[in-house]
C-alpha positions in Angstrom: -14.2 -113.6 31.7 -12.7 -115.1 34.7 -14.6 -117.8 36.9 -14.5 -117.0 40.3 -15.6 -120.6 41.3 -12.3 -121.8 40.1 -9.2 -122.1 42.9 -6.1 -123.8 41.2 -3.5 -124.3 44.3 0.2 -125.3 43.6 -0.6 -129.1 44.3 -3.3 -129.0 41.1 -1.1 -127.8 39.2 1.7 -130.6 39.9 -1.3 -133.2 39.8 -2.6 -131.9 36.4 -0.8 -134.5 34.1 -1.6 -134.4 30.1 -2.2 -137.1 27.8 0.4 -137.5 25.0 -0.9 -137.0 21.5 0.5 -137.0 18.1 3.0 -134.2 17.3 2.1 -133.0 20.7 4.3 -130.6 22.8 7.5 -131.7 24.4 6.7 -133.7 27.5 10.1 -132.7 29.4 9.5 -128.9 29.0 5.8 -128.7 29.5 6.6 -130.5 33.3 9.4 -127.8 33.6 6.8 -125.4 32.8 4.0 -126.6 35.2 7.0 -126.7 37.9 7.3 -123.1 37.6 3.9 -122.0 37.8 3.3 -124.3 40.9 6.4 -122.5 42.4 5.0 -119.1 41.2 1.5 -119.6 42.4 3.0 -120.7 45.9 4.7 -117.5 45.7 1.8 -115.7 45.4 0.1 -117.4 47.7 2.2 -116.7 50.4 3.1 -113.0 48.9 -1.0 -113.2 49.5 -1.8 -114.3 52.4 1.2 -112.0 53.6 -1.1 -109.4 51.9 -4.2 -110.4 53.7 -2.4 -110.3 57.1 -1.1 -107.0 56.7 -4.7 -105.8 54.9 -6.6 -107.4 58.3 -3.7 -105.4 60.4 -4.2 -102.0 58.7 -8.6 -102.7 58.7 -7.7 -103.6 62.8 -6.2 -100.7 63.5 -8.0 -98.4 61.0 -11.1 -99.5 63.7 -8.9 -98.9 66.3 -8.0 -94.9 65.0 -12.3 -94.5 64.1 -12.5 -95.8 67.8 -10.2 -93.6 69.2 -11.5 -90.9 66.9 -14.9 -91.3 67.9 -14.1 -91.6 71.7 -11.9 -88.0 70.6 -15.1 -86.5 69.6 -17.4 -87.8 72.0 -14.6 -86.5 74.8 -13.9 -82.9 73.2 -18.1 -83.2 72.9 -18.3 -84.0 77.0 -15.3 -81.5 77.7 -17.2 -78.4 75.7 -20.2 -79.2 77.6 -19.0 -79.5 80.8 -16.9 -76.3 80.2 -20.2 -74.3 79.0 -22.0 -75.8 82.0 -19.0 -75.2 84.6 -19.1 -71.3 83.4 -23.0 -71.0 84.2 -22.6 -72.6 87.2 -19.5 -69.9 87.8 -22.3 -67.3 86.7 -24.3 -68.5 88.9 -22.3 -68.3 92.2 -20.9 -64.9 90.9 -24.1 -63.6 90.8 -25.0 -65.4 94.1 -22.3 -64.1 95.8 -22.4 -60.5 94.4 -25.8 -60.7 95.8 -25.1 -62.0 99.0 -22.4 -59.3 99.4 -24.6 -56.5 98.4 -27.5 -57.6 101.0 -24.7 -57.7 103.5 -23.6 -54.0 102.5 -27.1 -53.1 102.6 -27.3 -54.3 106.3 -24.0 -53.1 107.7 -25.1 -50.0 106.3 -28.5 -49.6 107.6 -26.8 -50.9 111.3 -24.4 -48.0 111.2 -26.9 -45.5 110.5 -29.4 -47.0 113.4 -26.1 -47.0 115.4 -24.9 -43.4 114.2 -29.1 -42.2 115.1 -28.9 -44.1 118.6 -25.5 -42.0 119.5 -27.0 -38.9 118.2 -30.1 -39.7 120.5 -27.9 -40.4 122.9 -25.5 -37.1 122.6 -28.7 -35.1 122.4 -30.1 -36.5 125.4 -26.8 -36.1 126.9 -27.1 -32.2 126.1 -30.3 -31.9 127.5 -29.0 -33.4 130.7 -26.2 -31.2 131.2 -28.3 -28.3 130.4 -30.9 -29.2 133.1 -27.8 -30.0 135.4 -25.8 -26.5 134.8 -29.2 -24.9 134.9 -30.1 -26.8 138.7 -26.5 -25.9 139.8 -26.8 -22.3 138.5 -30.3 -21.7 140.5 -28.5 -23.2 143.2 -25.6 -21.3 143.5 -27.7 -17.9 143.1 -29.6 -18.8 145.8 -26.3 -19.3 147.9 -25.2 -16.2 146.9 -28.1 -14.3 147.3 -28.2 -15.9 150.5 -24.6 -14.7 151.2 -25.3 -11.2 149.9 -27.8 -11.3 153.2 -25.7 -12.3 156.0 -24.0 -8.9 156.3 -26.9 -7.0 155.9 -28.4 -8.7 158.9 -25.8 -8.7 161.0 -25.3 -5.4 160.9 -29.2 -4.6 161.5 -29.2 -6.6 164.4 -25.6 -5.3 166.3 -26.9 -1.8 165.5 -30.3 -1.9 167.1 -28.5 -2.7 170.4 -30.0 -0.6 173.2 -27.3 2.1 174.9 -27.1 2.9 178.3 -26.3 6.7 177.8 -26.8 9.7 175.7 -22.7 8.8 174.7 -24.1 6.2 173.0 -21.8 3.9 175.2 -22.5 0.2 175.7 -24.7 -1.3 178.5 -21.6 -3.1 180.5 -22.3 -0.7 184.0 -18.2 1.2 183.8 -19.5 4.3 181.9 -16.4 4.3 180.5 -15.7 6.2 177.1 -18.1 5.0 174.0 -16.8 2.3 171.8 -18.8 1.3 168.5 -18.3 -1.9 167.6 -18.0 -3.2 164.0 -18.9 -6.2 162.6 -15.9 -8.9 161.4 -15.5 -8.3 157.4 -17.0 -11.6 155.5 -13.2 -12.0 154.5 -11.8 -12.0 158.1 -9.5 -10.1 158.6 -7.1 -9.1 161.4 -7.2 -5.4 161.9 -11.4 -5.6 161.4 -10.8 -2.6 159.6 -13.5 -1.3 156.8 -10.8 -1.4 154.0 -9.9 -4.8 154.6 -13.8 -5.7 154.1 -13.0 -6.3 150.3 -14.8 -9.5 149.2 -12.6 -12.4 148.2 -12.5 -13.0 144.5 -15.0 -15.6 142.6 -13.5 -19.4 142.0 -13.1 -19.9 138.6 -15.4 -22.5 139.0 -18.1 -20.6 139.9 -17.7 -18.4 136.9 -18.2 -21.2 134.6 -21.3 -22.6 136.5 -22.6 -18.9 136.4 -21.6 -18.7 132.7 -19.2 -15.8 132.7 
C-alpha cells in the first residue's frame, strides 16, 4: 500500500547515502543506481508537470467549450423565444391590420351607397323637375296656340260686321263705285292675299317635342 504522505524528489534521492555493512552491496554500483533514479524521477517530474500543464489547459478550455455551450443554449433559448414572440406579435398586426382594412371597406362601402342614394335622389328630383317644367311649358304653349287659333276668327268677325252704304254691298268711301269685298291678310302673309295661299306654316320641331308628338 503506497503512502501518499511520502514525496521523494531527485535531490533525496542523491542525499540518501547508506551505511556500509558486512558483505553488503557494492558501493560503486548502488551510487550508479541511485544516479539513475534521481535522473529518472527528474524525468518524470518534468514529463509531469508537463502533464499537469497540459491537463490545467485541456480543464481551461473544457470550461471555456461548457461556457460557450451554455451561452449556445441560453442564445438558441433567447433566439426560439423571441422568434415565437416576433410571430404573435406578426399575428397580431395581421389581424390588426386585416381589421383595420375591413372597417375601412365597410365605410367606403356604406359612403358609396349614401353617395349612389344621394344621386338617385338627386336624378329623381331632377325628373320631377323637368316633368313640372315640360308640363308648365306645354300649358303655355296651348294657351298660345289656342290664343292664335283665335286671332283669325276675330278678325274676320269684326271686318265683316262693317256697315255698307248700299244695297251693292259696296263700302262706305262716298264714290259708289263698283263693290269690293275685302279679305283679311292670311296668318302666313302672303303676297297675292289669296285664300289658297292661307295655308298655315308648318309646326317647329321644337314645338313638337314640348307638345310631345
Amino acid at each position: 500500500m503506497l503512502d501518499e504522505s511520502f514525496h521523494l524528489t531527485p535531490l533525496d534521492v542523491r542525499r540518501t547515502d547508506f551505511p556500509g555493512a558486512l558483505r553488503g552491496y557494492d558501493k560503486a554500483r548502488v551510487d550508479e543506481f541511485r544516479d539513475r533514479v534521481a535522473n529518472e524521477l527528474e524525468r518524470l517530474t518534468r514529463v509531469n508537470q508537463e502533464l499537469e500543464a497540459k491537463a490545467k489547459g485541456f480543464h481551461e478550455q473544457l470550461r471555456a467549450f461548457r461556457e460557450r455551450d451554455k451561452a449556445l443554449n441560453e442564445a438558441l433559448v433567447s433566439a426560439q423565444q423571441l422568434r415565437a414572440e416576433t410571430r404573435e406579435q406578426a399575428e397580431r398586426e395581421a389581424q390588426l391590420v386585416i381589421r383595420e382594412a375591413r372597417a375601412e371597406g365597410v365605410r367606403k362601402v356604406d359612403e358609396a351607397r349614401a353617395d349612389v342614394r344621394r344621386i338617385a335622389a338627386e336624378i329623381e328630383s331632377l325628373e320631377r323637375a323637368r316633368r313640372a317644367y315640360l308640363a308648365q311649358l306645354r300649358s303655355m304653349v296651348a294657351r298660345q296656340l289656342a290664343e292664335l287659333d283665335a286671332i283669325p276668327d276675330a278678325t274676320a268677325a269684326t271686318l265683316g260686321s262693317a256697315p255698307a252704304d248700299s244695297d251693292t254691298g259696296g263700302p262706305r268711301d262716298g264714290g259708289g263705285g263698283a263693290a269690293a269685298h275685302y279679305a283679311p291678310p292670311s296668318i302666313s302673309g302672303a303676297a297675292n292675299g289669296t285664300d289658297a295661299d292661307r295655308a298655315p306654316s308648318p309646326t317647329p320641331a321644337w314645338l313638337n317635342a314640348v307638345k310631345g308628338e
